[in-house]
MOPAC internal coordinates of N, CA, C and O (Angstrom, degrees):
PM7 1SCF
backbone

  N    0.0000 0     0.00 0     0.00 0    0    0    0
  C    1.4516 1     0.00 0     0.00 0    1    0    0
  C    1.5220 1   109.04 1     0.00 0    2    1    0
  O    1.2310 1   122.82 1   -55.94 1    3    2    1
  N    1.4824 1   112.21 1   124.06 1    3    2    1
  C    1.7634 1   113.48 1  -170.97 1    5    3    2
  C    1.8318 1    92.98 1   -89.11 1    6    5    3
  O    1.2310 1   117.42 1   148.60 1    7    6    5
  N    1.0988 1   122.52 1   -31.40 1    7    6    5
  C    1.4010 1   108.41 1  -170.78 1    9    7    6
  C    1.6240 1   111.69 1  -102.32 1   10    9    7
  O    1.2310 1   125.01 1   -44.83 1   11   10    9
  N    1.3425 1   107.98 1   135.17 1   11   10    9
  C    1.7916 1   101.57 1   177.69 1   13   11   10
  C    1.7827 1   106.19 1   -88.18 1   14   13   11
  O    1.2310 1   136.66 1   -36.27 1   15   14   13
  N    1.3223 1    85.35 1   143.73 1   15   14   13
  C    1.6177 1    96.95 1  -176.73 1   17   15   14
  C    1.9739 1   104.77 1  -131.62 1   18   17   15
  O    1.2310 1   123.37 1   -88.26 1   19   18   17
  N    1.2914 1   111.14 1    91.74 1   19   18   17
  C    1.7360 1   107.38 1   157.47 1   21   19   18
  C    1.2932 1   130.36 1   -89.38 1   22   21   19
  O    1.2310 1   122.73 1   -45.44 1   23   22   21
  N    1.5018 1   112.37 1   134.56 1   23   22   21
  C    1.2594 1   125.89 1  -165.19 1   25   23   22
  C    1.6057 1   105.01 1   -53.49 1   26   25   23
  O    1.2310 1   108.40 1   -22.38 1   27   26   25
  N    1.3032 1   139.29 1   157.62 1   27   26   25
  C    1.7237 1   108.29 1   131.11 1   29   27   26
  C    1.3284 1   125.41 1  -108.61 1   30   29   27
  O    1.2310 1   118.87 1    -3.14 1   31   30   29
  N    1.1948 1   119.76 1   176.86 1   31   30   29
  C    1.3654 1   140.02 1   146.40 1   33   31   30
  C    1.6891 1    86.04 1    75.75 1   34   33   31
  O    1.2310 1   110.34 1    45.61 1   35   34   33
  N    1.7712 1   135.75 1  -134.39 1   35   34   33
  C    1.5070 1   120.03 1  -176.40 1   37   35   34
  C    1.5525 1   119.23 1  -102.62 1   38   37   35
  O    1.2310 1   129.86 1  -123.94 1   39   38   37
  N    1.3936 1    98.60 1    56.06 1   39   38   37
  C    1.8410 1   119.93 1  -162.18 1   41   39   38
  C    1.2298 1    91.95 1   -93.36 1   42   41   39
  O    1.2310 1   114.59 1   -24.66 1   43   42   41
  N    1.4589 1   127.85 1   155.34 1   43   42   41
  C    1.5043 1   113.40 1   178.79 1   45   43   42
  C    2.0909 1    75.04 1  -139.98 1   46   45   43
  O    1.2310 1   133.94 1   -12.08 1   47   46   45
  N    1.6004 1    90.66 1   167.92 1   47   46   45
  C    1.7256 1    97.15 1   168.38 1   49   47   46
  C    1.5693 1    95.48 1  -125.65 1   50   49   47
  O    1.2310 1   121.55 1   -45.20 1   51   50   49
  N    1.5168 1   114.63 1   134.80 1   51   50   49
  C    1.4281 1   123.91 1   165.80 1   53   51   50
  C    0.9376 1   144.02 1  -148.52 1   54   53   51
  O    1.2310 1   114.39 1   -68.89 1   55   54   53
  N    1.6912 1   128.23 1   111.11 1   55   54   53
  C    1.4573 1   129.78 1  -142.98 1   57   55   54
  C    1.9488 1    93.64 1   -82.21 1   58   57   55
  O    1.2310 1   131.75 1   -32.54 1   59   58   57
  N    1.5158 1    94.91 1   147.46 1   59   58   57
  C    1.2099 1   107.06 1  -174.61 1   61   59   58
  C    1.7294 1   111.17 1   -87.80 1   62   61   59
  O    1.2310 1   128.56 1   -41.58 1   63   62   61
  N    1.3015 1   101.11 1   138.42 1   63   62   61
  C    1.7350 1    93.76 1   171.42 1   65   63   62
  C    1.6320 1   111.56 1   -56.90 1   66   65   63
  O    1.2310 1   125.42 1   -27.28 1   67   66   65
  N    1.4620 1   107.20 1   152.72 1   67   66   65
  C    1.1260 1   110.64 1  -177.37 1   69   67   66
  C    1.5571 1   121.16 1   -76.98 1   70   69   67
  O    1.2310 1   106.77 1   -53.75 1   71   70   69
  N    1.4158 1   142.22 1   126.25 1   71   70   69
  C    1.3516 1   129.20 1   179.52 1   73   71   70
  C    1.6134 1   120.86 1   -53.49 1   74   73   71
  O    1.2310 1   139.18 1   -38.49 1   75   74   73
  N    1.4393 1    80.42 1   141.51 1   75   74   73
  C    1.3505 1   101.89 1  -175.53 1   77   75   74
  C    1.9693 1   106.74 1   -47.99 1   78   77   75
  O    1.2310 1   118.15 1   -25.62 1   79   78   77
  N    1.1648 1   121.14 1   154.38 1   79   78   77
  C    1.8098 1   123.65 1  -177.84 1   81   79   78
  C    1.2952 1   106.13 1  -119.08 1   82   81   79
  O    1.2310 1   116.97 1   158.38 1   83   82   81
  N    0.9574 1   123.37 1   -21.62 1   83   82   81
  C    1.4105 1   125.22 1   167.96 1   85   83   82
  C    1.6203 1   127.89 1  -162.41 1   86   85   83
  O    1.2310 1   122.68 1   -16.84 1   87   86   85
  N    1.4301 1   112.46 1   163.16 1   87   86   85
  C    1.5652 1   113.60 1  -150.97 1   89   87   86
  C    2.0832 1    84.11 1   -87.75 1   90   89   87
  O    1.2310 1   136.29 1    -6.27 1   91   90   89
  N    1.7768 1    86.07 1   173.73 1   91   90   89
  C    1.2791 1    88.43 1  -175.14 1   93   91   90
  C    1.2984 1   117.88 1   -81.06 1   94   93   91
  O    1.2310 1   114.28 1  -179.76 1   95   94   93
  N    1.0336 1   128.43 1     0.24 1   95   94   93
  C    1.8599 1   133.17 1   168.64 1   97   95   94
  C    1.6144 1   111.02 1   -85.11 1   98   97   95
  O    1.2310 1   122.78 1   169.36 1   99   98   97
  N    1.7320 1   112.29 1   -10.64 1   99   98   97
  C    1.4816 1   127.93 1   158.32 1  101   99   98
  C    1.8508 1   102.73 1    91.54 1  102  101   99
  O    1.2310 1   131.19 1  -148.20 1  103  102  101
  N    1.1793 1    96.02 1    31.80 1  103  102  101
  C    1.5143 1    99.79 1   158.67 1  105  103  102
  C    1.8727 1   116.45 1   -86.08 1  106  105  103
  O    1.2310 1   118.24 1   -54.76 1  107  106  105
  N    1.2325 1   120.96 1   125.24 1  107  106  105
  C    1.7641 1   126.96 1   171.91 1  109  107  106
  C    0.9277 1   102.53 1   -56.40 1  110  109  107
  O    1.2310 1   116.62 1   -56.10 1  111  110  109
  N    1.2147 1   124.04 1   123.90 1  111  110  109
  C    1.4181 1   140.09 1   148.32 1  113  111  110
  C    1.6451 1   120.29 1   -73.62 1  114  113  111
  O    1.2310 1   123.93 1   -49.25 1  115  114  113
  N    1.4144 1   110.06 1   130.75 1  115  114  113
  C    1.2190 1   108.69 1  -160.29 1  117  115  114
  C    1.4553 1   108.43 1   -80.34 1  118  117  115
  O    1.2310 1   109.00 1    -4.38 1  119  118  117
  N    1.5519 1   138.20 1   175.62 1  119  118  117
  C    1.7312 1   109.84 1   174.30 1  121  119  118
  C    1.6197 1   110.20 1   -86.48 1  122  121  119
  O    1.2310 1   116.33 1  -171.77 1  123  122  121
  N    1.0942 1   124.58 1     8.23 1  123  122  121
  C    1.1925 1    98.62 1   169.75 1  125  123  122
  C    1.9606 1   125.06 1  -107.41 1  126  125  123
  O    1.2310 1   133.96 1  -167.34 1  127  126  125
  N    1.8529 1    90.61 1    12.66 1  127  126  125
  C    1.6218 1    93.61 1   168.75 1  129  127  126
  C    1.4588 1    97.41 1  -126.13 1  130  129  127
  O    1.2310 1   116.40 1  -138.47 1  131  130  129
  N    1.3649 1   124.44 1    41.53 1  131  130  129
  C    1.3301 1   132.34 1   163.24 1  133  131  130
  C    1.6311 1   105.17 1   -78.55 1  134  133  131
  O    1.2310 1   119.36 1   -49.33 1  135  134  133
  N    1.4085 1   118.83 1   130.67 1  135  134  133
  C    1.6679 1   111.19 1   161.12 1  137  135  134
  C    1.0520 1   122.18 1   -83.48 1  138  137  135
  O    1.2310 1   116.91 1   -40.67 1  139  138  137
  N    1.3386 1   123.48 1   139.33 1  139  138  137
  C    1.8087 1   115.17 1   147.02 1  141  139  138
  C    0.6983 1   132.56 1     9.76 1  142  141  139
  O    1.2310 1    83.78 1   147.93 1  143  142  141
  N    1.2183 1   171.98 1   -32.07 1  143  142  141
  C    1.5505 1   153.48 1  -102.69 1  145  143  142
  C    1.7540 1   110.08 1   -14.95 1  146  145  143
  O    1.2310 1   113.16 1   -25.20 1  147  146  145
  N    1.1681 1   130.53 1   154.80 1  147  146  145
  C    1.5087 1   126.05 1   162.06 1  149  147  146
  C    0.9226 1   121.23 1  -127.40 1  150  149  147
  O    1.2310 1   115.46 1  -152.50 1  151  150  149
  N    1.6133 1   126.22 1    27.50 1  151  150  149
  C    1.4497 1   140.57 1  -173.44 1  153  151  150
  C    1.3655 1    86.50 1  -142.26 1  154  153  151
  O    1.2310 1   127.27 1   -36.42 1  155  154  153
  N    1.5180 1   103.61 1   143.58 1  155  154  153
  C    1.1283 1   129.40 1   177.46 1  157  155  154
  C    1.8753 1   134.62 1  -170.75 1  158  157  155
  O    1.2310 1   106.12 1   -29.38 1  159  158  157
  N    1.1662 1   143.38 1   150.62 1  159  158  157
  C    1.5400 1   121.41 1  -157.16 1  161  159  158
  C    1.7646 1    92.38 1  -115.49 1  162  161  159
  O    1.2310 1   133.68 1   -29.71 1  163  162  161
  N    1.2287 1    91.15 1   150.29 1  163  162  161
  C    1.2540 1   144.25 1  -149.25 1  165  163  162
  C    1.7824 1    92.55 1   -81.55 1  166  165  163
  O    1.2310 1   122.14 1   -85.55 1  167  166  165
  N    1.6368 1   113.51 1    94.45 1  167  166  165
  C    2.0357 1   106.91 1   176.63 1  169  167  166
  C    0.8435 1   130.20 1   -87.81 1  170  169  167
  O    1.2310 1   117.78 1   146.35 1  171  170  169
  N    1.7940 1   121.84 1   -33.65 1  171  170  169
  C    1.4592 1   136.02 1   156.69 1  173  171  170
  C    1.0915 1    99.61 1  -160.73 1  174  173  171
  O    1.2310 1   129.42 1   -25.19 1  175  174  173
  N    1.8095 1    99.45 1   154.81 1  175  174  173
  C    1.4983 1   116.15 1  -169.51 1  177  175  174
  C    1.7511 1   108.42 1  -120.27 1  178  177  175
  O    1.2310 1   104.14 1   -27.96 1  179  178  177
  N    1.4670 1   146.86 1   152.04 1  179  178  177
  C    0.8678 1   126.47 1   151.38 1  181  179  178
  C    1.2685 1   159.29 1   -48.80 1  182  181  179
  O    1.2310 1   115.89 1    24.57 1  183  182  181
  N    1.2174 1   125.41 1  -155.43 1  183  182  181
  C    2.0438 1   107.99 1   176.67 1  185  183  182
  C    1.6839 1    82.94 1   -95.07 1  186  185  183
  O    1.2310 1    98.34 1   169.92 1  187  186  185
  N    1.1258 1   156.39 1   -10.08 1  187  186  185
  C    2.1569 1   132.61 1  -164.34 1  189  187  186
  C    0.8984 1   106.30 1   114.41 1  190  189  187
  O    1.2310 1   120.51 1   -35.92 1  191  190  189
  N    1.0586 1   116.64 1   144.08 1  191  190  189
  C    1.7533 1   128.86 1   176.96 1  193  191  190
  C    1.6499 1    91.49 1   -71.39 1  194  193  191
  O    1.2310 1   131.24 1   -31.16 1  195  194  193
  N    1.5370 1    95.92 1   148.84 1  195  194  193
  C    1.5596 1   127.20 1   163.18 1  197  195  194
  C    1.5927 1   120.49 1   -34.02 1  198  197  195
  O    1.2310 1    94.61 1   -77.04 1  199  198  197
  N    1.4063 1   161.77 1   102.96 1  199  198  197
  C    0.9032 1   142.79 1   148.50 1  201  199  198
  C    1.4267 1   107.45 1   -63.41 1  202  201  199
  O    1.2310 1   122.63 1   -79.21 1  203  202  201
  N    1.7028 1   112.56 1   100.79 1  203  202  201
  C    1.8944 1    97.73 1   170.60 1  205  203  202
  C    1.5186 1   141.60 1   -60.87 1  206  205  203
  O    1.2310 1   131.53 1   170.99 1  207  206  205
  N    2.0083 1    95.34 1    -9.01 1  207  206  205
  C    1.1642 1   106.66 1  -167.13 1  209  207  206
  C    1.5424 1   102.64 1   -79.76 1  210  209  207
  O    1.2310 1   116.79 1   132.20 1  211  210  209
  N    1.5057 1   123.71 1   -47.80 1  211  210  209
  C    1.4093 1   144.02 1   172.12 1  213  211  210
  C    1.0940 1   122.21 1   -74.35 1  214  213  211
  O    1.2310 1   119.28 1   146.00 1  215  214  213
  N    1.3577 1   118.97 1   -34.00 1  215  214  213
  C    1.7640 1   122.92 1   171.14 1  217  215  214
  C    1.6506 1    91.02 1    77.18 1  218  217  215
  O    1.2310 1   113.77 1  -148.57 1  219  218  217
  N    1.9715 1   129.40 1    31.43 1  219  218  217
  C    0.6588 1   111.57 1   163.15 1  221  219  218
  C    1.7341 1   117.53 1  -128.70 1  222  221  219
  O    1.2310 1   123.19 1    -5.10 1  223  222  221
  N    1.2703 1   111.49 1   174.90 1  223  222  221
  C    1.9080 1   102.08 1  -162.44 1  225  223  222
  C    1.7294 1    96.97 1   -79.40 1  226  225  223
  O    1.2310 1   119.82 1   -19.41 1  227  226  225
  N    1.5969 1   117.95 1   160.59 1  227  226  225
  C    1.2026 1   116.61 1  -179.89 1  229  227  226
  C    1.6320 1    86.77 1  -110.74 1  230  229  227
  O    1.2310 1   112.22 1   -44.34 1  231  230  229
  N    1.2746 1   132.28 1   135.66 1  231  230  229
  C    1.4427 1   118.57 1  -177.67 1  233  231  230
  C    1.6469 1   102.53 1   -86.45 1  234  233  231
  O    1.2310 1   123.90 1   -28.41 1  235  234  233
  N    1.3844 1   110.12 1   151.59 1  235  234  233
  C    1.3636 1   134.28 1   170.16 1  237  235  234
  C    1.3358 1   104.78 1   -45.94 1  238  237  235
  O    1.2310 1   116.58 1   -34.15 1  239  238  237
  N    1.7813 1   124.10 1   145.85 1  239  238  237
  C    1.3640 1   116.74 1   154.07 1  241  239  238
  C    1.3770 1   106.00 1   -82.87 1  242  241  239
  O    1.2310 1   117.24 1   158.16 1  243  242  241
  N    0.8420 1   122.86 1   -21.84 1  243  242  241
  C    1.6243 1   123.78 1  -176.79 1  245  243  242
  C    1.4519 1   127.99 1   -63.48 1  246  245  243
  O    1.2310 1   124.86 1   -72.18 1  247  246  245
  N    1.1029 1   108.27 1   107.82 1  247  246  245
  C    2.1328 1    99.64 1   170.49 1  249  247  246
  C    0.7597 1   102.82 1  -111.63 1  250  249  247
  O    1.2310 1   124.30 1    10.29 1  251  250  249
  N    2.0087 1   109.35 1  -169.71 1  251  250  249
  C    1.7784 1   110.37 1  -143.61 1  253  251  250
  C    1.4420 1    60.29 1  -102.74 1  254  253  251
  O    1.2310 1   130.13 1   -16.68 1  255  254  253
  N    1.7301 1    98.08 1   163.32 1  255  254  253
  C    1.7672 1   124.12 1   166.98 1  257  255  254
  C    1.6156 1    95.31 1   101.18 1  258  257  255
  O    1.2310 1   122.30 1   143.24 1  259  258  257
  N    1.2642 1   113.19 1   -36.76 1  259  258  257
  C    1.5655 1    97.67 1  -173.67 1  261  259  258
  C    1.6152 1   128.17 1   -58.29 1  262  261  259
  O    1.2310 1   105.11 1   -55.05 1  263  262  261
  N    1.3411 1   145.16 1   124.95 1  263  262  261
  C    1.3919 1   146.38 1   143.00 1  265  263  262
  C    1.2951 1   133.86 1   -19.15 1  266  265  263
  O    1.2310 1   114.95 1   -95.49 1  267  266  265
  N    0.9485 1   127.18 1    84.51 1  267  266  265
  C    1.6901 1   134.63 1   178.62 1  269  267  266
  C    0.9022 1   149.16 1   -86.14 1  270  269  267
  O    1.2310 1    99.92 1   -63.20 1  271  270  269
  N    1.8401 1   153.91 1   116.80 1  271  270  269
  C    1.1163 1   121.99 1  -177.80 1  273  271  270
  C    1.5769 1   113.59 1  -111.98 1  274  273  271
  O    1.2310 1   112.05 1   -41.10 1  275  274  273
  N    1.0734 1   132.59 1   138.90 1  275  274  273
  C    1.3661 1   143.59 1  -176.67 1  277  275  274
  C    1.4112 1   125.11 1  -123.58 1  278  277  275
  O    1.2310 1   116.10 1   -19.73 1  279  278  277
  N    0.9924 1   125.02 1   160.27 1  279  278  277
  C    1.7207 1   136.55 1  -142.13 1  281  279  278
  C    2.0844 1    83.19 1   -86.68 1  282  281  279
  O    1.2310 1   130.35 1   -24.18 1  283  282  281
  N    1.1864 1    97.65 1   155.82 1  283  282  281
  C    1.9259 1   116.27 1   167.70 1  285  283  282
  C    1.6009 1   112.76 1   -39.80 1  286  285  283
  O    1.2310 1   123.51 1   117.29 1  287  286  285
  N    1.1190 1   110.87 1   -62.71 1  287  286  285
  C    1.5293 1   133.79 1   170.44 1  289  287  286
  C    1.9459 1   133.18 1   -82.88 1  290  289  287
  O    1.2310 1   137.06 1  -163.73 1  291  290  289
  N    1.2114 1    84.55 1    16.27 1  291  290  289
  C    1.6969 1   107.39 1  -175.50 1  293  291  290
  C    1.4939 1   104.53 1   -69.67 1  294  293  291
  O    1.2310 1   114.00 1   -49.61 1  295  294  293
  N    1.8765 1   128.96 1   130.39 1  295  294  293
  C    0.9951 1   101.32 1  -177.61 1  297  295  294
  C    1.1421 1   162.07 1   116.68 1  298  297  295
  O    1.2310 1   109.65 1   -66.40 1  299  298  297
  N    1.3158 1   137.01 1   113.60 1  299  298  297
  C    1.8057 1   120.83 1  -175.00 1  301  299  298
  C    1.3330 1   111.74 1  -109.15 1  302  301  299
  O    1.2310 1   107.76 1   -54.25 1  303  302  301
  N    1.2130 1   140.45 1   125.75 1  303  302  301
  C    0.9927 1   127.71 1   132.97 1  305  303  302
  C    1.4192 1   169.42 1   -80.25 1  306  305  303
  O    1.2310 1   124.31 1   -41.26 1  307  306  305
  N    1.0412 1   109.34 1   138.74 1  307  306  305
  C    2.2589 1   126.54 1  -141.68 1  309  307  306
  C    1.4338 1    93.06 1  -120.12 1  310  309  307
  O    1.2310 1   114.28 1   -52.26 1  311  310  309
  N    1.5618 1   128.45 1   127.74 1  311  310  309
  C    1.1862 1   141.45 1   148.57 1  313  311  310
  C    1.7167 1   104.05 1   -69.61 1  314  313  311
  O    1.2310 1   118.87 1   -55.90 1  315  314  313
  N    1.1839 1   119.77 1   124.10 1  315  314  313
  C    1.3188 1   122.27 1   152.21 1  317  315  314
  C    1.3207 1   124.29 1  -128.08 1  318  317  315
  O    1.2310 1   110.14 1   -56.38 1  319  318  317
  N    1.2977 1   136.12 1   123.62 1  319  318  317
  C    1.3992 1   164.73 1  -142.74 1  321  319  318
  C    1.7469 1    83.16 1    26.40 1  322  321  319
  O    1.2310 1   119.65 1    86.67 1  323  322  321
  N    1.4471 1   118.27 1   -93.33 1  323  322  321
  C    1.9334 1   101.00 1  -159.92 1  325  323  322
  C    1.4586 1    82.72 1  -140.65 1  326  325  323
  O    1.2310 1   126.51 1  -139.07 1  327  326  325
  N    1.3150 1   105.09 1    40.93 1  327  326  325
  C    1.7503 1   107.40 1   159.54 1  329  327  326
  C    1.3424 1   108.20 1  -120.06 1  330  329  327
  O    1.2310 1   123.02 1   -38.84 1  331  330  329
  N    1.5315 1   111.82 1   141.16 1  331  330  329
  C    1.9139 1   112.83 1   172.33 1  333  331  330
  C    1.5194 1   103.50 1  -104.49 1  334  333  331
  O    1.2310 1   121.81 1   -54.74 1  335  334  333
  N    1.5207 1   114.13 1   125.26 1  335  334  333
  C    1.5328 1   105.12 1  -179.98 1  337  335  334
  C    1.3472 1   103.15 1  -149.84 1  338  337  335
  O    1.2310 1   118.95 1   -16.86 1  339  338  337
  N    1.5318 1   119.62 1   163.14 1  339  338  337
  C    1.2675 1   119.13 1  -159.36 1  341  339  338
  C    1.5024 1    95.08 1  -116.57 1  342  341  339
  O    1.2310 1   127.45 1   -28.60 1  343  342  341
  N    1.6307 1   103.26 1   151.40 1  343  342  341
  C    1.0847 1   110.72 1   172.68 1  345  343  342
  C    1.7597 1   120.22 1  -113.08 1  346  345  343
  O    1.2310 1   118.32 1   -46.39 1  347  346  345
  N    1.0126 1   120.80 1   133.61 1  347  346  345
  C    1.6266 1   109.61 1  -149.03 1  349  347  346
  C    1.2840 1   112.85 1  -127.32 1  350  349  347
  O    1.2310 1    99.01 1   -37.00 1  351  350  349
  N    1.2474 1   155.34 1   143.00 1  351  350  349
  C    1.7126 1   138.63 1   144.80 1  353  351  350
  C    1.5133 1   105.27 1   -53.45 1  354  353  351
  O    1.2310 1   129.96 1   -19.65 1  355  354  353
  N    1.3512 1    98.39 1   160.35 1  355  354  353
  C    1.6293 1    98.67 1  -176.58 1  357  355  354
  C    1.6447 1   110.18 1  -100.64 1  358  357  355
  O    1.2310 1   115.88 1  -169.19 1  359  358  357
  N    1.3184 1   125.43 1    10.81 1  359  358  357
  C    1.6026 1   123.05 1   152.47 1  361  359  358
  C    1.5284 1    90.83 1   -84.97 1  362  361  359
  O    1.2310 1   103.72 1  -171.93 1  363  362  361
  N    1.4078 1   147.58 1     8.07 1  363  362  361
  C    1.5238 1   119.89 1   150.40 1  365  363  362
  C    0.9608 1   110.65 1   -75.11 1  366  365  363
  O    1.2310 1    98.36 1   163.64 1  367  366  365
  N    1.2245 1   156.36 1   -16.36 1  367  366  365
  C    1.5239 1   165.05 1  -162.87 1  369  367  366
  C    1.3645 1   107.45 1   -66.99 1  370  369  367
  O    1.2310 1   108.61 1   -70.16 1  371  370  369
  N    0.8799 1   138.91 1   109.84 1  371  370  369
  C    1.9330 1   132.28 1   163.46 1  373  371  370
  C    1.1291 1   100.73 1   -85.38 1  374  373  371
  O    1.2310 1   100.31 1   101.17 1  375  374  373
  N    1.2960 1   153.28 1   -78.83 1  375  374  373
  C    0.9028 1   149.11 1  -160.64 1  377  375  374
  C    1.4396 1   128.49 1  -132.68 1  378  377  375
  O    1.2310 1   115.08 1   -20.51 1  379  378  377
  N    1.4855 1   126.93 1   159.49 1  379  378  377
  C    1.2772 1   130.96 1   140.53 1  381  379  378
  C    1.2664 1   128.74 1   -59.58 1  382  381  379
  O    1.2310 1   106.48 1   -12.17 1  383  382  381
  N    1.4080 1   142.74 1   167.83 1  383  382  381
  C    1.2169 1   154.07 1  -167.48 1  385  383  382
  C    1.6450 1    91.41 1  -142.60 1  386  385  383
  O    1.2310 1   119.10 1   -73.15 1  387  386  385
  N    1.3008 1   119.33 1   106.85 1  387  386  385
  C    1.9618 1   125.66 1   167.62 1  389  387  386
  C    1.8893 1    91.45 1  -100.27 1  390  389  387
  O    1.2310 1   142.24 1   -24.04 1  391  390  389
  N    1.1480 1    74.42 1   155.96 1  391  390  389
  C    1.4855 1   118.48 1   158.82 1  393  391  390
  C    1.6132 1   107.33 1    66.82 1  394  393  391
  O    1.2310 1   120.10 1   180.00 1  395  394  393

């Protein structure tokens, strides 16, 4: 990526896994019955959502490198230089991906 992009406030950025190309018996999938993927890793995260009561940041659990899975509709998506990646709040997040 030639251009830097930071999230703010509890925005996270996260490139999507790439769709699957073919089924597991090794038939091509064409692109327009390719799915989504809904896992995807984690490029930069912001400074934490706002505490309004403290006026202080709550930090993200999220860092960059981590594995994610996120809801169908999670999200905006932003072309940057010849990458498509979503930019998300981090209550879109369901889960981590370990190990």
């Amino acid at each position: 990526m030639g251009m830097k992009v930071k999230p703010l406030g509890d925005k996270i950025l996260v490139k999507r896994d790439e769709a699957e190309t073919r089924t597991e018996s090794g038939i091509f999938l064409p692109e327009s019955a390719k799915d989504k993927p809904k896992t995807g890793t984690v490029q930069a995260v912001g400074t934490g959502a706002l505490n309004t009561d403290t006026g202080e940041r709550v930090p993200l659990s999220l860092k960059k490198g981590d594995k994610v899975i996120f809801s169908s509709y999670a999200g905006t998506e932003v072309k940057i230089d010849k990458d498509t990646l979503l930019i998300m709040s981090e209550d879109e997040i369901l889960a981590v991906i370990e190990g």
